[in-house]
N, C-alpha and C positions, 0 to 999 in steps of 0.2 A: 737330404743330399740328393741334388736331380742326375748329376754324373761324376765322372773323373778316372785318374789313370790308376793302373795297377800293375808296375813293371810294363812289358811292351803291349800292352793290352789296355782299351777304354770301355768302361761300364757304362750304363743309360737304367734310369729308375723307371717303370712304366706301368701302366693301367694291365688288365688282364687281356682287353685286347688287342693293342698296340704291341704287347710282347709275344702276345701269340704271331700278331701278323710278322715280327721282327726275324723271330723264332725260322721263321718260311722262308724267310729271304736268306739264313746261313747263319744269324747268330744263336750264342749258345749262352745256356744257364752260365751265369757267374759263379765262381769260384774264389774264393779267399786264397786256399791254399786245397787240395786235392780230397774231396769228398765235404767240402765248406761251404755249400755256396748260400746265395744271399738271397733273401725273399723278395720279389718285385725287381731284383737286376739281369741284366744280360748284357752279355760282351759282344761288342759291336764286329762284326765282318768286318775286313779289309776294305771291302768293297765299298763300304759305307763311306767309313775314313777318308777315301780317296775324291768321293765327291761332297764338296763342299756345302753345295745347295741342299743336296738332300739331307745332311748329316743336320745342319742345323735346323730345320724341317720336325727330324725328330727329336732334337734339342726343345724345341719347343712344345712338342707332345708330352715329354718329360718334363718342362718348368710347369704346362699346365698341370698336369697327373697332381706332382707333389705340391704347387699352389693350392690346390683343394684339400688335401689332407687334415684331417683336427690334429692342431696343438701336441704334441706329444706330452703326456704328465709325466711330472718329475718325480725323478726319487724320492721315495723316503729315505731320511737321514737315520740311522742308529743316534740315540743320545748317549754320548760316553758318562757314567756314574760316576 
């Protein structure tokens, strides 16, 4: 997942230092619900939101980030007896 919304709030998935720089600019660790939050997310500033070129800018730092990733392994299944 590289982004998406969260009630009136939008997340961005990112590398360590793409969310550190983010982090500087006014965004904040992501939060699911209050003391939840999500490893490699932060919630975008207003400020971001509001400019379009830059927003997709990091849109992009984000489709890179998670394009790189390995595969996630699947579960193992329980065999029911």
């Amino acid at each position: 997942m590289i982004s998406g919304p969260m009630e009136d709030r939008w997340f961005l998935r990112l590398g360590e230092e793409e969310r550190a720089a983010l982090l500087n600019m006014g965004a904040k660790p992501f939060q699911t619900s209050p003391g939840r939050f999500m490893r490699e997310y932060v919630e975008l500033p207003d400020s971001l939101l509001d400019s379009p070129r830059e927003l997709s800018g990091w849109l992009l730092k984000s489709h890179t980030y998670v394009s790189g990733l390995p595969p996630k392994a699947p579960k193992r299944r329980l065999r029911k007896s």
